[in-house]
N, CA, C and O atoms as a GROMACS GRO file, in nm:
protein
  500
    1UNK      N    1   5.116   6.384   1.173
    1UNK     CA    2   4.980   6.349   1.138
    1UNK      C    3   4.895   6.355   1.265
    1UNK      O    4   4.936   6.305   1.370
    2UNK      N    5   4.756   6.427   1.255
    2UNK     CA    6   4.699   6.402   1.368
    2UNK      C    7   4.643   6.284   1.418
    2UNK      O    8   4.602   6.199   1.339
    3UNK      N    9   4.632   6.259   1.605
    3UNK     CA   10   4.640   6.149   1.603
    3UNK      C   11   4.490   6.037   1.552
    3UNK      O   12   4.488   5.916   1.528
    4UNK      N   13   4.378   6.144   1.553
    4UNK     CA   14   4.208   6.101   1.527
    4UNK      C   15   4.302   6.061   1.349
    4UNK      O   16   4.331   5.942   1.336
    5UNK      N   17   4.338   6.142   1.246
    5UNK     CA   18   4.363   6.088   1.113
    5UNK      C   19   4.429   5.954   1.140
    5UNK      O   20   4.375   5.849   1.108
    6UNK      N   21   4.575   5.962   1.215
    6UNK     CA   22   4.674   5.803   1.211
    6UNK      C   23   4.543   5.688   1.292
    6UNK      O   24   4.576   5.573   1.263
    7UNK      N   25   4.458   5.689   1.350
    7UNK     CA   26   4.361   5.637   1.431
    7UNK      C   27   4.282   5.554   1.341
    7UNK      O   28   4.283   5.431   1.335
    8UNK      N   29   4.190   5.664   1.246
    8UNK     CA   30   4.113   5.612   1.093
    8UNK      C   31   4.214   5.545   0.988
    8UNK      O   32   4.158   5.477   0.901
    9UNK      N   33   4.332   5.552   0.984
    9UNK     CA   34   4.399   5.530   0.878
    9UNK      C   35   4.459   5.364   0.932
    9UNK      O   36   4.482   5.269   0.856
   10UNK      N   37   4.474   5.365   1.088
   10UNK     CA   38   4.517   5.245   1.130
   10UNK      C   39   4.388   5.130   1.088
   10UNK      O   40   4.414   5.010   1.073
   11UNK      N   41   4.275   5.176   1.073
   11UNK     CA   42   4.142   5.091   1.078
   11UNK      C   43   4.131   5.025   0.923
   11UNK      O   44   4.075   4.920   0.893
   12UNK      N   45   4.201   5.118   0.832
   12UNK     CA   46   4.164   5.068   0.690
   12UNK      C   47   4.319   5.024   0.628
   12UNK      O   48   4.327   5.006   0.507
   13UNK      N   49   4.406   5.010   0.687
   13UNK     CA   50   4.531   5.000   0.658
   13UNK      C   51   4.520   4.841   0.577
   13UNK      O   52   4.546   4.820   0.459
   14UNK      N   53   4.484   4.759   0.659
   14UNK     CA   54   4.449   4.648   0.588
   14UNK      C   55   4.385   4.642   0.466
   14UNK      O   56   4.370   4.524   0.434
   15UNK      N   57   4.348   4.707   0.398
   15UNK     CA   58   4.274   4.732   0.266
   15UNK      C   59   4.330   4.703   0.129
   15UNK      O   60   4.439   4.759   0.129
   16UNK      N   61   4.310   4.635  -0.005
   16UNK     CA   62   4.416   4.643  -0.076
   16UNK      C   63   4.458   4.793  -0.104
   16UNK      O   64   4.562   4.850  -0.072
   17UNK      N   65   4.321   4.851  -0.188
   17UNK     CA   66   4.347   4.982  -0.242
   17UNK      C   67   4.291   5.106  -0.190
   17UNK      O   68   4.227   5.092  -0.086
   18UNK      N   69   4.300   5.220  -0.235
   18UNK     CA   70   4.257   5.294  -0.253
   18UNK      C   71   4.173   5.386  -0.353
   18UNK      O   72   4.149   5.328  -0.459
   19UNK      N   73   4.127   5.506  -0.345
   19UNK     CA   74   4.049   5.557  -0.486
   19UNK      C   75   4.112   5.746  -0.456
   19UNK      O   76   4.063   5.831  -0.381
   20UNK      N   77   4.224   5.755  -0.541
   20UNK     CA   78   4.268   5.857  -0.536
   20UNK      C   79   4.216   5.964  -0.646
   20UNK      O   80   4.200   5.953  -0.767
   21UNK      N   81   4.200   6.060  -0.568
   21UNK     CA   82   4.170   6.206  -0.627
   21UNK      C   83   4.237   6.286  -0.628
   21UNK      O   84   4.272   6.352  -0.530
   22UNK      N   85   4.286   6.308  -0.799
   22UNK     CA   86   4.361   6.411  -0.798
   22UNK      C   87   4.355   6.527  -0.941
   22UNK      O   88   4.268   6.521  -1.029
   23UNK      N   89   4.392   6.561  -0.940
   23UNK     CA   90   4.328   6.739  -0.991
   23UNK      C   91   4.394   6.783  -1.161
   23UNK      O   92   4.509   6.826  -1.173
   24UNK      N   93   4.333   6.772  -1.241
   24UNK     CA   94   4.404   6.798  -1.385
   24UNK      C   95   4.494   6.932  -1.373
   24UNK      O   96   4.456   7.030  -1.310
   25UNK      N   97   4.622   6.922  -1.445
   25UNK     CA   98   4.692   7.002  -1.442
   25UNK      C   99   4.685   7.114  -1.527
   25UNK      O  100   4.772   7.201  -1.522
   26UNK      N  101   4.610   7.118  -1.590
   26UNK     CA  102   4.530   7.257  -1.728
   26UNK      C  103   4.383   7.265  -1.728
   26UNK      O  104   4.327   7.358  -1.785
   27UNK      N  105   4.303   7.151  -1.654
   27UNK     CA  106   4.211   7.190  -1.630
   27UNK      C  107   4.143   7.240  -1.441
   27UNK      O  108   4.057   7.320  -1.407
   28UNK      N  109   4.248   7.131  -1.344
   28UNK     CA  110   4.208   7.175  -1.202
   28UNK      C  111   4.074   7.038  -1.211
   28UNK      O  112   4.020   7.003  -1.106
   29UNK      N  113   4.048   6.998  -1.298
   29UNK     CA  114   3.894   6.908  -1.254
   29UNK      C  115   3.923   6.790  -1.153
   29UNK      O  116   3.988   6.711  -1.221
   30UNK      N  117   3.914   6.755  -1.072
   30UNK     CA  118   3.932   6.612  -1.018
   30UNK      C  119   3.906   6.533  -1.119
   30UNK      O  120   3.833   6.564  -1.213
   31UNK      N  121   3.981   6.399  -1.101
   31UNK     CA  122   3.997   6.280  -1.148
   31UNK      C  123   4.015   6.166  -1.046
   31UNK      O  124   4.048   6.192  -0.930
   32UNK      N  125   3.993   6.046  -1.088
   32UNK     CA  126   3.964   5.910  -0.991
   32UNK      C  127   4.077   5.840  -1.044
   32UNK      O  128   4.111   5.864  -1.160
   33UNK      N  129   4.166   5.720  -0.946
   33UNK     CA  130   4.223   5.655  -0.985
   33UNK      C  131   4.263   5.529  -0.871
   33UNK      O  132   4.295   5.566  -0.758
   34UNK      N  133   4.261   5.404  -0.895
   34UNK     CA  134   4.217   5.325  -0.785
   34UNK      C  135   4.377   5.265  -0.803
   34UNK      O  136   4.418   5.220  -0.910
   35UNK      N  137   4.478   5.275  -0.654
   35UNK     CA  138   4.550   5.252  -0.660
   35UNK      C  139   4.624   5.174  -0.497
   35UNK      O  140   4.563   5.190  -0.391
   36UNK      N  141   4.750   5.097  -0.504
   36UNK     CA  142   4.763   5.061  -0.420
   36UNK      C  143   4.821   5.157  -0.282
   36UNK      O  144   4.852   5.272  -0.312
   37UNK      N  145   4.833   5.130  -0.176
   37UNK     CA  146   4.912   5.201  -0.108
   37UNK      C  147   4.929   5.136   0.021
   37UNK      O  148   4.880   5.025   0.042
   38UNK      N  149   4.994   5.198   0.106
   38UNK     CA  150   5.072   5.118   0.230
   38UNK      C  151   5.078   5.172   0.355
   38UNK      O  152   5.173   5.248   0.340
   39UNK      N  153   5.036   5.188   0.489
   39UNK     CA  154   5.060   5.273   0.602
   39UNK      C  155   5.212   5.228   0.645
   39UNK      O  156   5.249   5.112   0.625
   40UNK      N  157   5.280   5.306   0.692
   40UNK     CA  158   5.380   5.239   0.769
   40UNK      C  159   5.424   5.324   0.851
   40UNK      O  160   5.472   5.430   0.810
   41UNK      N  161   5.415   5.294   0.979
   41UNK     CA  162   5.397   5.384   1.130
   41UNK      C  163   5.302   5.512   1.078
   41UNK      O  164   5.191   5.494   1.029
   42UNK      N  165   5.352   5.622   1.094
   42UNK     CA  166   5.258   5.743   1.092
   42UNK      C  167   5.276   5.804   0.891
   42UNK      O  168   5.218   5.905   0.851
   43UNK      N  169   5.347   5.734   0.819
   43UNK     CA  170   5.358   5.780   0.714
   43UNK      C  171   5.252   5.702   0.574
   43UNK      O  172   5.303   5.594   0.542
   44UNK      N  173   5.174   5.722   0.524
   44UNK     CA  174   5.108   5.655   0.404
   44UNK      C  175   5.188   5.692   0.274
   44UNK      O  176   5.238   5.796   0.233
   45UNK      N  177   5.172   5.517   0.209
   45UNK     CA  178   5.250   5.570   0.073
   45UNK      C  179   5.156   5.533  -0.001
   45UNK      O  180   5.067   5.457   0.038
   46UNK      N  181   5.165   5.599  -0.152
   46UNK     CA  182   5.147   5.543  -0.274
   46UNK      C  183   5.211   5.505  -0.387
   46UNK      O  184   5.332   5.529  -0.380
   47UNK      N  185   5.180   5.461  -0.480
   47UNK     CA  186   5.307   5.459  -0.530
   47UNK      C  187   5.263   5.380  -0.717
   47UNK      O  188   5.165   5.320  -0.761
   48UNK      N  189   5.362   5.414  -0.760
   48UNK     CA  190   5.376   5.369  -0.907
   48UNK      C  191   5.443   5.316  -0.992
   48UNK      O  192   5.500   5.414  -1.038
   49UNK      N  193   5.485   5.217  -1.059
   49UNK     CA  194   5.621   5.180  -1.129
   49UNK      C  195   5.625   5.270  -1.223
   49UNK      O  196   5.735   5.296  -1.273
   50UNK      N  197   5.487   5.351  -1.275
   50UNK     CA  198   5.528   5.435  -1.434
   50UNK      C  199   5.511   5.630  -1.413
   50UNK      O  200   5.437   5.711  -1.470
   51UNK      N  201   5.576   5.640  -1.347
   51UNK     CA  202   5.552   5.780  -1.318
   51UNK      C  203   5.584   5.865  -1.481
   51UNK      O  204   5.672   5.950  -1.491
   52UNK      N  205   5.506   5.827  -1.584
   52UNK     CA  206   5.439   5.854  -1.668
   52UNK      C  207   5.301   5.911  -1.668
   52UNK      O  208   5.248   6.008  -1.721
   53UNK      N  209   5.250   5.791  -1.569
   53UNK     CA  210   5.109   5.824  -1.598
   53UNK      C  211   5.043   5.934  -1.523
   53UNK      O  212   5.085   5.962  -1.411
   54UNK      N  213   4.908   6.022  -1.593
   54UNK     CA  214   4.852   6.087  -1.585
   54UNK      C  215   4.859   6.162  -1.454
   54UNK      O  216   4.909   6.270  -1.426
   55UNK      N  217   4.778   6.052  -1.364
   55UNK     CA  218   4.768   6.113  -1.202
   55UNK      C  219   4.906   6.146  -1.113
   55UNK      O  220   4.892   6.228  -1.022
   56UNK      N  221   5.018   6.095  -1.130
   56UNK     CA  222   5.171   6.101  -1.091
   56UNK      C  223   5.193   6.240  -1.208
   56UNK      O  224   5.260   6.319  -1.142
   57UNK      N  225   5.174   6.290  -1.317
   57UNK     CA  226   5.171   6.397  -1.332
   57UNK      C  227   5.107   6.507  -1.327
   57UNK      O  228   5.162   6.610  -1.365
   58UNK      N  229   5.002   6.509  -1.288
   58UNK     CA  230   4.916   6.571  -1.238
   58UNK      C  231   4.901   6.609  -1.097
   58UNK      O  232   4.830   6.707  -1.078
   59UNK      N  233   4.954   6.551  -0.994
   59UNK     CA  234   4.971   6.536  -0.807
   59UNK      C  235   5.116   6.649  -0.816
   59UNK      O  236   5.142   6.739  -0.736
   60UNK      N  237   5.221   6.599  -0.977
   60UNK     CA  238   5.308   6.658  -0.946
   60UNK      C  239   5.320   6.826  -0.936
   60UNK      O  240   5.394   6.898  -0.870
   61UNK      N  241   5.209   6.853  -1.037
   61UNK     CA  242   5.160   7.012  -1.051
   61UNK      C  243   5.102   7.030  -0.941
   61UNK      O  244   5.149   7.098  -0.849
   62UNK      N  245   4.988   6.969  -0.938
   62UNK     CA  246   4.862   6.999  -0.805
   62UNK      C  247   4.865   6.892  -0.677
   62UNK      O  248   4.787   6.797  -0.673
   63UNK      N  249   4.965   6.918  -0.574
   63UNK     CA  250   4.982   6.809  -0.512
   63UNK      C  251   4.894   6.776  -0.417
   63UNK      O  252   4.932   6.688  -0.339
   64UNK      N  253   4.777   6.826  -0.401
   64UNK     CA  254   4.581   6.803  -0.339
   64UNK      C  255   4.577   6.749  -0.345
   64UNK      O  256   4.616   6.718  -0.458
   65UNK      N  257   4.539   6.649  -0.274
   65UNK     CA  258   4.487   6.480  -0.271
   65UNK      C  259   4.397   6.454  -0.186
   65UNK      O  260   4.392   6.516  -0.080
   66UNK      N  261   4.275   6.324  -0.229
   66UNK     CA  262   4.202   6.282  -0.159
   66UNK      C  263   4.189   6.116  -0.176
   66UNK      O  264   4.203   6.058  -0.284
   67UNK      N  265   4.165   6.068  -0.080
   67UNK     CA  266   4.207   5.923  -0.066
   67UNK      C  267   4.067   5.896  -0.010
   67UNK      O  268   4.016   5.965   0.079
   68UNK      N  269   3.991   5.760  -0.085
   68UNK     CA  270   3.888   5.691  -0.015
   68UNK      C  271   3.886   5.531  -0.003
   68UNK      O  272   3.863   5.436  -0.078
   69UNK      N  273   3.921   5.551   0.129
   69UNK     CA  274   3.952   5.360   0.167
   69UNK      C  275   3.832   5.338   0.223
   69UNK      O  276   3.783   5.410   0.310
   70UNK      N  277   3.778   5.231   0.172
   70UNK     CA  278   3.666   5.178   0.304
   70UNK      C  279   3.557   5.248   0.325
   70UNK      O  280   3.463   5.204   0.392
   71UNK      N  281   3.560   5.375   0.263
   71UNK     CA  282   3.440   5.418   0.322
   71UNK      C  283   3.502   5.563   0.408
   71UNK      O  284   3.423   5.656   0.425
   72UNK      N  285   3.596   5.572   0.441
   72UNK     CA  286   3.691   5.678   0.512
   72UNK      C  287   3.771   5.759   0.453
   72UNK      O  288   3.884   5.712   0.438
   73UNK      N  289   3.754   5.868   0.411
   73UNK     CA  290   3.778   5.981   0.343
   73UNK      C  291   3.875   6.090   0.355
   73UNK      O  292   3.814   6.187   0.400
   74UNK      N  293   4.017   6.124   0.331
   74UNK     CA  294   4.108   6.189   0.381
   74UNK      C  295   4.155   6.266   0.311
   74UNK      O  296   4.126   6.242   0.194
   75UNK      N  297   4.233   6.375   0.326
   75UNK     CA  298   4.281   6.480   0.237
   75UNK      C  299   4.392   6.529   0.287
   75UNK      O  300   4.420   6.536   0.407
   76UNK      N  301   4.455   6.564   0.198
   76UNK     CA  302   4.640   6.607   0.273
   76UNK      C  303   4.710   6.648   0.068
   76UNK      O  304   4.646   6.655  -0.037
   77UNK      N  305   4.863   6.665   0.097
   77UNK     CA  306   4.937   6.735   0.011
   77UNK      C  307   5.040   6.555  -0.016
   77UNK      O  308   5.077   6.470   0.066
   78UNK      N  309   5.048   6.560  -0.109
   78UNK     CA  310   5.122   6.443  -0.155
   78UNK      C  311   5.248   6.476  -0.193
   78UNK      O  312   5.268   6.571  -0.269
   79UNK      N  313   5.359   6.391  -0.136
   79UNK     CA  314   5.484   6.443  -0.169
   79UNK      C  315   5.595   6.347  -0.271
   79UNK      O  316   5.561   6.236  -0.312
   80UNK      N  317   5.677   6.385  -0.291
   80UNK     CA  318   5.744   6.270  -0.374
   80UNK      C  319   5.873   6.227  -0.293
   80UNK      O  320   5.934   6.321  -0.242
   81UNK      N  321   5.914   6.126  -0.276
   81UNK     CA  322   5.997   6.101  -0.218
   81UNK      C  323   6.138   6.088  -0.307
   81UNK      O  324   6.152   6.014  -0.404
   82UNK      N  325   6.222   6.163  -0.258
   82UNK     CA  326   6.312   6.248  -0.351
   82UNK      C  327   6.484   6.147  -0.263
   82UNK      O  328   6.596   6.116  -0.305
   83UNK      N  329   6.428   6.136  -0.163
   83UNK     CA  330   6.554   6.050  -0.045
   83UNK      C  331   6.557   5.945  -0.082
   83UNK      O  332   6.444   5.910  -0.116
   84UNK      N  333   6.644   5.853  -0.099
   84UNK     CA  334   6.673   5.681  -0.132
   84UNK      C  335   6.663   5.648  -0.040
   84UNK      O  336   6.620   5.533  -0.041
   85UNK      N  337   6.689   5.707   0.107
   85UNK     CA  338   6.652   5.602   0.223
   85UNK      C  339   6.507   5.599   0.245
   85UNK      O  340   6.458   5.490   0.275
   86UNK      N  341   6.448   5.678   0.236
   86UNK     CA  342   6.313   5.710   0.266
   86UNK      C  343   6.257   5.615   0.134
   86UNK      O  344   6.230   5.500   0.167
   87UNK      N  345   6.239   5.644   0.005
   87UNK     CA  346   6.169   5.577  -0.074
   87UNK      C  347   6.211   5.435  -0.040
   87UNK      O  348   6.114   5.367  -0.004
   88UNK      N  349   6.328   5.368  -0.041
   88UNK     CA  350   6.347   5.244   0.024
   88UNK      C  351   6.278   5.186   0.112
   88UNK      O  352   6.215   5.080   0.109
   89UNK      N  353   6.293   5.260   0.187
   89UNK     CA  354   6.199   5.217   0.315
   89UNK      C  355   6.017   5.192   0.259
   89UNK      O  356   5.956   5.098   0.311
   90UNK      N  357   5.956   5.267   0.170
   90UNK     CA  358   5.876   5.294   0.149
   90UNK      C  359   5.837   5.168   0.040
   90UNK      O  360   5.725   5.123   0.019
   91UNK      N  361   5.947   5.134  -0.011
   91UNK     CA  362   5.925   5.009  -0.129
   91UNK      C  363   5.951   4.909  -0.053
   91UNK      O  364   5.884   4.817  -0.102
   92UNK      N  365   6.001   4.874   0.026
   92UNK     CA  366   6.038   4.738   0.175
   92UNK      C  367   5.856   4.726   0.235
   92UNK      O  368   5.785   4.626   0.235
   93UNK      N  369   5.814   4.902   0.292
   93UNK     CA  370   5.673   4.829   0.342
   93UNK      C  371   5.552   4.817   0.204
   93UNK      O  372   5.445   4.762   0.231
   94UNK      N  373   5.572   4.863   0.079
   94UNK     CA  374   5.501   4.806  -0.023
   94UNK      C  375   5.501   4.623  -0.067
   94UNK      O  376   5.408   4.547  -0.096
   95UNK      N  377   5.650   4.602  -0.056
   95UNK     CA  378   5.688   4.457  -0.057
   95UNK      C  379   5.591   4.352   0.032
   95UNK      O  380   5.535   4.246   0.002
   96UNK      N  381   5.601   4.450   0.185
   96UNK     CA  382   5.600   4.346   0.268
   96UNK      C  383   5.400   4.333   0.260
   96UNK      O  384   5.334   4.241   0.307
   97UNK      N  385   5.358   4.430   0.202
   97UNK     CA  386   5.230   4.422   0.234
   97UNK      C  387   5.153   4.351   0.098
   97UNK      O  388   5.041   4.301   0.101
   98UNK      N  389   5.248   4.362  -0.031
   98UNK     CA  390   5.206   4.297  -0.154
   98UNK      C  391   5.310   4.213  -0.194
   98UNK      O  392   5.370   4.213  -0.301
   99UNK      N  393   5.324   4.137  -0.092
   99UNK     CA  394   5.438   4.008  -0.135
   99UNK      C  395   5.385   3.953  -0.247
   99UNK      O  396   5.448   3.941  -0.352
  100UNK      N  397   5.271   3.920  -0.229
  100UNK     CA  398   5.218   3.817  -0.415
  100UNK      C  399   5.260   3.925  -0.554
  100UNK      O  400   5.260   3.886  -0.671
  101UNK      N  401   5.278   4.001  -0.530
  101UNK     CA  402   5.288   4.085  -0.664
  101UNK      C  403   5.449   4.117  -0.655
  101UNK      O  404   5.508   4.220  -0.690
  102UNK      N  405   5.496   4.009  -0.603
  102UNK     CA  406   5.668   4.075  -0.584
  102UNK      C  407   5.675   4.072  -0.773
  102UNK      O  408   5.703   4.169  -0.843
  103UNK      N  409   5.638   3.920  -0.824
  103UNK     CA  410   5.712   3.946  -0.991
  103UNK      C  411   5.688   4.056  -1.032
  103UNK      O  412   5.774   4.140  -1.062
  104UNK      N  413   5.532   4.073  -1.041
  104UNK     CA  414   5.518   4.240  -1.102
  104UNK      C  415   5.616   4.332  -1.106
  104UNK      O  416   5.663   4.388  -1.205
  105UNK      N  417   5.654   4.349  -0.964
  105UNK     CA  418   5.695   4.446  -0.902
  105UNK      C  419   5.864   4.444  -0.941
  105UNK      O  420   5.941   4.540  -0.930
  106UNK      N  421   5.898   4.302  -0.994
  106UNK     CA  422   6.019   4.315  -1.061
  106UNK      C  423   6.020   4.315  -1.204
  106UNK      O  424   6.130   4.340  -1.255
  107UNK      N  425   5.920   4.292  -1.281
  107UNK     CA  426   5.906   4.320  -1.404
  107UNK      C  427   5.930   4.455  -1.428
  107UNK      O  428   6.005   4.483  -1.521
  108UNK      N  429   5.850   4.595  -1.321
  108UNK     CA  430   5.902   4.679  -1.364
  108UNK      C  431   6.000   4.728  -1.327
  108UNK      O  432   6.040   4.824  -1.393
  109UNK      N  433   6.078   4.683  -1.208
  109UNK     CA  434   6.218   4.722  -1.208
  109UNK      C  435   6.357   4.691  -1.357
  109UNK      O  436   6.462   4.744  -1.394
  110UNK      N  437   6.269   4.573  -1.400
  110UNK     CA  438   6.352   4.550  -1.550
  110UNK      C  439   6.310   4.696  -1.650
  110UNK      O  440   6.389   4.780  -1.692
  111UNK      N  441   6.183   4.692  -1.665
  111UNK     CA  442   6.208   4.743  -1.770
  111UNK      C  443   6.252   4.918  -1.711
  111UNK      O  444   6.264   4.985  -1.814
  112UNK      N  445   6.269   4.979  -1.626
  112UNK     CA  446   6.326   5.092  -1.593
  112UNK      C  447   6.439   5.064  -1.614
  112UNK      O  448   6.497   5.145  -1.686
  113UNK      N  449   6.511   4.960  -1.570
  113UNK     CA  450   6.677   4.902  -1.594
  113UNK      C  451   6.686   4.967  -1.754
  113UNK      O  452   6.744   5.073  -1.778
  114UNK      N  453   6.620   4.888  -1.854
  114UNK     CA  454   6.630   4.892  -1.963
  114UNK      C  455   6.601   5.002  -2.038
  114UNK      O  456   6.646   5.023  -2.150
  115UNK      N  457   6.511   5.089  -1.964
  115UNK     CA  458   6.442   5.228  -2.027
  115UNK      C  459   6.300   5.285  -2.084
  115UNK      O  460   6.236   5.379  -2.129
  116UNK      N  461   6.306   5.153  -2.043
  116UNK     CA  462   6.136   5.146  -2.119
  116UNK      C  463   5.972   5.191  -1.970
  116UNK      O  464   5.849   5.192  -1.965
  117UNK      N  465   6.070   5.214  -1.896
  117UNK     CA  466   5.987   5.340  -1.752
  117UNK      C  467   6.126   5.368  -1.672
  117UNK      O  468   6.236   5.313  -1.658
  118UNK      N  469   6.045   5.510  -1.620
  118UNK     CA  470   6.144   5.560  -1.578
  118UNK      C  471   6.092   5.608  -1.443
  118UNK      O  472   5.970   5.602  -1.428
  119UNK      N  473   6.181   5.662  -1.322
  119UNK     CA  474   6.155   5.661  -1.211
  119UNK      C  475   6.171   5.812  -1.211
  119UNK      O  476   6.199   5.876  -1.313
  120UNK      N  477   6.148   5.878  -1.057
  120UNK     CA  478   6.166   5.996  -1.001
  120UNK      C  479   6.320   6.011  -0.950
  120UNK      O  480   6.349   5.965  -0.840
  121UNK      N  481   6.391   6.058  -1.010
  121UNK     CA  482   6.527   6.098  -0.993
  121UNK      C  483   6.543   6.122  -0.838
  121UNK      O  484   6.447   6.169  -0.776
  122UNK      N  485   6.667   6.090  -0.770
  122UNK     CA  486   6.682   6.070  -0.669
  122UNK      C  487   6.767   6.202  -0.640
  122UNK      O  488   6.878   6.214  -0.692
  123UNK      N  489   6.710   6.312  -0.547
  123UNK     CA  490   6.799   6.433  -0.534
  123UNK      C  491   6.844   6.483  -0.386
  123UNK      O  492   6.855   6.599  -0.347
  124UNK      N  493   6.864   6.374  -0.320
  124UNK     CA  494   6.881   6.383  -0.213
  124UNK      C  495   7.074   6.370  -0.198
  124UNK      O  496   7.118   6.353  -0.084
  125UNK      N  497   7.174   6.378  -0.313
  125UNK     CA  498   7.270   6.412  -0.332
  125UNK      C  499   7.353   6.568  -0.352
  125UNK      O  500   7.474   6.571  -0.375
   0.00000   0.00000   0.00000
């Protein structure tokens, strides 16, 4: 990451959310979606319990992204994290930065247990 982007990104890191833009997959139109996310050292995450929804399928076709925190405006290629160590790591600094929403955050680990959401298959085997 360059270091002027990790610089701006260190300034709004504190932020709850974000307002992600991302691109219909039959039409290409941008779309808005206000979501959480996390810096941790030089890497930003986002993230979802229902990778069902719309924009997580849509990033997955068109992986263009634009992120507006604060007022600070960024653009880059969004990736999925496909590694268990890496997404781990990535759900440890989501934890640590939305500790109050830990129940949430285990509510939907139940219902993926159970089937009722489902995650991004892990293919780093």
């Amino acid at each position: 990451m360059e270091p002027n982007v990790l610089s701006r990104l260190k300034k709004v890191a504190g932020k709850q959310t974000t307002t992600l833009t991302h691109y219909g997959r039959k039409t290409g139109n941008p779309h808005e979606v206000t979501i959480w996310f996390v810096l941790d050292d030089d890497k930003l995450y986002i993230g979802t319990a229902n990778v069902n929804r719309q924009w997580v399928r849509n990033v997955q076709k068109t992986p263009k992204i634009r992120l507006s925190i604060a007022g600070e405006n960024f653009e880059g290629k969004a990736r999925f994290l496909t590694d268990r160590a890496e997404r781990e790591r990535a759900i440890a600094a989501i934890r640590r930065k939305y500790w109050m929403f830990r129940p949430i955050i285990g509510v939907g680990r139940v219902l993926t247990a159970i089937g009722l959401m489902r995650t991004i298959p892990d293919r780093s085997r």
